[in-house]
N, C-alpha and C positions, 0 to 999 in steps of 0.2 A: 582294588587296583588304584595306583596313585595317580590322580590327574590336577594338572597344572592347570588353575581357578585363577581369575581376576583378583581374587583374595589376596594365593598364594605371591602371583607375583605382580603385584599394585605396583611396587618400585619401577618398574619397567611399562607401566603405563601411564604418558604423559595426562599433563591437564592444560588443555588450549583455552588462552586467554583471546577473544576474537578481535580483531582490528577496528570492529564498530560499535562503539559503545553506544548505548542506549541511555538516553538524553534526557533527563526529568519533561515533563510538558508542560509548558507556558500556555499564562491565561493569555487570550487576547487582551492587545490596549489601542485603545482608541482615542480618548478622551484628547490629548493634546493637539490631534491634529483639525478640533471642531472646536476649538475655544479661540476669542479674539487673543493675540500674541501681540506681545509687545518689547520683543527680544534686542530692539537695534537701541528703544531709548536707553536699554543699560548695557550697551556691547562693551564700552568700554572703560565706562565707569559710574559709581552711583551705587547706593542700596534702597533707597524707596521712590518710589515712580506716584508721582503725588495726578489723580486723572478726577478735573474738576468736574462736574454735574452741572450741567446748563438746563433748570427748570422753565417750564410752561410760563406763557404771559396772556392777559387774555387783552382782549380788543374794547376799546370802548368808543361808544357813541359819538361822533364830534357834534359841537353843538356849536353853530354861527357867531363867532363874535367872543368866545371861551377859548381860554386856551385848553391848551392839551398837559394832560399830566402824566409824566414820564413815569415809569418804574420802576423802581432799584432793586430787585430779588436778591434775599443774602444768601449768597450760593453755598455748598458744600461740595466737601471732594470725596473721593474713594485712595485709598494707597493702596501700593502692591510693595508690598517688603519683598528683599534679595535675601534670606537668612535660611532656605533649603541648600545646605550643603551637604551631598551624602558621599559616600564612596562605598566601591565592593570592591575588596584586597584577596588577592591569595598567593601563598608563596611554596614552588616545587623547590624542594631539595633536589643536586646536580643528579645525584646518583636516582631518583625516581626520576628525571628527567632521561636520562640515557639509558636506563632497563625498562621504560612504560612502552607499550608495543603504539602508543597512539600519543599522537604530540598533545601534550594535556595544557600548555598553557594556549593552544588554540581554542579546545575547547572549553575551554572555562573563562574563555574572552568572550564570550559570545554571553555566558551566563550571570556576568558581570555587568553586563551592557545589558542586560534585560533585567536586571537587579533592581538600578536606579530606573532604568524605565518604569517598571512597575511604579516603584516609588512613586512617579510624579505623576501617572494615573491613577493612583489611588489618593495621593492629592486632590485631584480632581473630581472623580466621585467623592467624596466628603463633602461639596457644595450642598451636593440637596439638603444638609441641616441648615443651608440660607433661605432656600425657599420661600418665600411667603406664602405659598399655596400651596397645596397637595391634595390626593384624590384616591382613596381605597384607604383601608386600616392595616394591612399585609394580613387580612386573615380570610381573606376570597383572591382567587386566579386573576390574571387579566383579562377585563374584559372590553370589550366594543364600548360600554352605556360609560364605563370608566374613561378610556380613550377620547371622548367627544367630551366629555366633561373636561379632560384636563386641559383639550387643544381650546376650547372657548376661554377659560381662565387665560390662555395666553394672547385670545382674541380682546377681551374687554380689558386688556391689558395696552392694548396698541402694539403688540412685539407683530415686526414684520413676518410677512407670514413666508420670505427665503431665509435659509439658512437655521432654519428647524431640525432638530434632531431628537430623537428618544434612542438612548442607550438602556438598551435592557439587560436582565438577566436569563441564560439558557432556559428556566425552567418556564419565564415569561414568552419567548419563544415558543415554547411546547404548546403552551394557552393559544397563542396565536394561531396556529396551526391546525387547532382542534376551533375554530370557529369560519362555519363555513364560508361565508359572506367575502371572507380574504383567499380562500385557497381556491374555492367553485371554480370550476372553467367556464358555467355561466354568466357567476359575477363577475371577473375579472379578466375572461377573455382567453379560450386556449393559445399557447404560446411556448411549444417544446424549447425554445431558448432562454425563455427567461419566465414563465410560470415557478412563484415559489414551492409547489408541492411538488416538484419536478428536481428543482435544482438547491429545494434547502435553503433558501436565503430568499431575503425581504428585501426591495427596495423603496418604495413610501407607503405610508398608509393615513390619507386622509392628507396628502404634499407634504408629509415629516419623514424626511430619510431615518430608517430604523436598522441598527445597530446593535450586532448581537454582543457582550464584552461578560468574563469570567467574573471580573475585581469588580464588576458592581457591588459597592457594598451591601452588606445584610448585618443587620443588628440582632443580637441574642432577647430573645425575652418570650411573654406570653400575649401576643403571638410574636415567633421572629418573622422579622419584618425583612422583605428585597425593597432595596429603594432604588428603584430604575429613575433613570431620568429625562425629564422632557423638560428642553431648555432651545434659547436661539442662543449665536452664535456669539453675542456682544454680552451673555449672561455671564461671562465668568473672566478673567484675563490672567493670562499666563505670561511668565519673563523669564527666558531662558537666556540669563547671565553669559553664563559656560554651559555649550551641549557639553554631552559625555567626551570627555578626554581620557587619553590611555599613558601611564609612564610606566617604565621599568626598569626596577633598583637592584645595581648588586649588591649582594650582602655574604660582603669576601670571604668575612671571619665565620658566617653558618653555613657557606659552601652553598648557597643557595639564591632564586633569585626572586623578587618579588612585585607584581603585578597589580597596579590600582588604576580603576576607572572611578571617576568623579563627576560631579558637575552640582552646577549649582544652580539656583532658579528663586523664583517669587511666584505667588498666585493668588488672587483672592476674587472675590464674588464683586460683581460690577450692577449687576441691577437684576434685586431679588427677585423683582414682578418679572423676570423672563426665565424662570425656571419652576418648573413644577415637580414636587416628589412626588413619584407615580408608585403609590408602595400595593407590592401584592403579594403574595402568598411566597415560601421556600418551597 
């Protein structure tokens, strides 16, 4: 007996395109918003932001009847170059514009803006190769004896001990978690609101606001190395020329129309001794 099969008549059944597209997943970024900024000296014009170094003086004995002799320190500066300009373009043809069941140049405004974002926090992780100090070899976890080692480097340093952070990676997180002493509800005090073994997130450890971020960098080798970072907030400077901006061009003669977000920025490291590469294990 002949029976009519999804085979025989495929023609007549459709294939639904759904209205909610499912979105690639972005890494967290953080970095920008814990680095000293220095966006207004170049709002409107300039390329390098020249930020001179006022060194130490020491005090000397006065002695009755001698003069006193003055100091002259020959200073040095730090620049912050304005030469990150990136952009993320994309351009729909009319006709994918008016058959797509979902407004696509919505969506891919949002992935365009999160483009250069990345961009400029992964800028900023790239510092820990300024570093002047660091603590693990990335071929052991995070640990506690590591943490206290790295926050003293930032003590005998002089770096204020407000506005400390450590930007991690997830899998440093994990280490975190699995060391009792931070999760205990002995050690740290039960607290159904805000207990991390509860609610998954950290907020100090040891007065350093901790920061979980994807873009931490890690470098390939034997071992690969996570280079998390423990820095205060004057350790690096960020110049945000042009935040992100949005234009959009016709382009009569390809029937099409085209999308670009840009912006542009400066960064560089400001004082090595307040940043520590905190490297531990992938």
């Amino acid at each position: 007996m002949a029976v009519m099969t999804p085979t025989t008549h495929n023609v007549f059944i459709p294939e639904v395109w759904s209205a909610e597209a499912i979105r690639a997943r972005e890494s967290r970024l953080v970095l920008a918003k814990l680095v000293k900024r220095f966006d207004d000296e170049v709002e409107d014009y300039g390329d390098v932001i020249h930020c001179g170094l006022i060194s130490e003086i020491a005090a000397e004995a006065v002695v009755p009847g001698t003069d006193v002799t003055p100091v002259a320190p020959t200073e040095t500066e730090v620049t912050i170059t304005i030469n990150r300009h990136f952009d993320s373009a994309y351009e729909i043809h009319d006709r994918t514009k008016w058959q797509a069941k979902i407004r696509l140049s919505e969506e891919y405004r949002g992935k365009a803006g999160y483009a250069i974002a990345k961009r400029i926090d992964t800028d900023l992780q790239g510092s820990y190769a300024d570093a002047s100090t660091s603590v693990g070899d990335g071929s052991t976890a995070f640990t506690d004896a590591n943490l206290i080692a790295a926050i003293r480097l930032l003590d005998v340093a002089d770096v204020p001990e407000e506005d400390r952070y450590l930007v991690v990676h997830p899998d440093a997180i994990a280490d975190i978690r699995a060391i009792d002493k931070f999760i205990r509800a002995d050690a740290v005090g039960y607290n159904p609101d805000g207990s991390p073994i509860l609610k998954g997130e950290f907020g100090q450890l040891y007065g350093v606001r901790v920061l979980k971020s994807n873009n931490v960098t890690i470098t390939a080798g034997t071992p690969t190395v996570v280079h998390n970072l423990l820095f205060h907030k004057d350790a690096i400077g960020l110049a945000m020329q042009k935040e992100i901006t949005w234009e959009e061009n016709r382009g009569p003669k390809s029937l099409s129309n085209i999308y670009i977000a840009q912006a542009l920025w400066g960064f560089n490291t400001l004082r090595t001794n307040h940043i520590v590469d905190f490297r531990t294990a992938e």
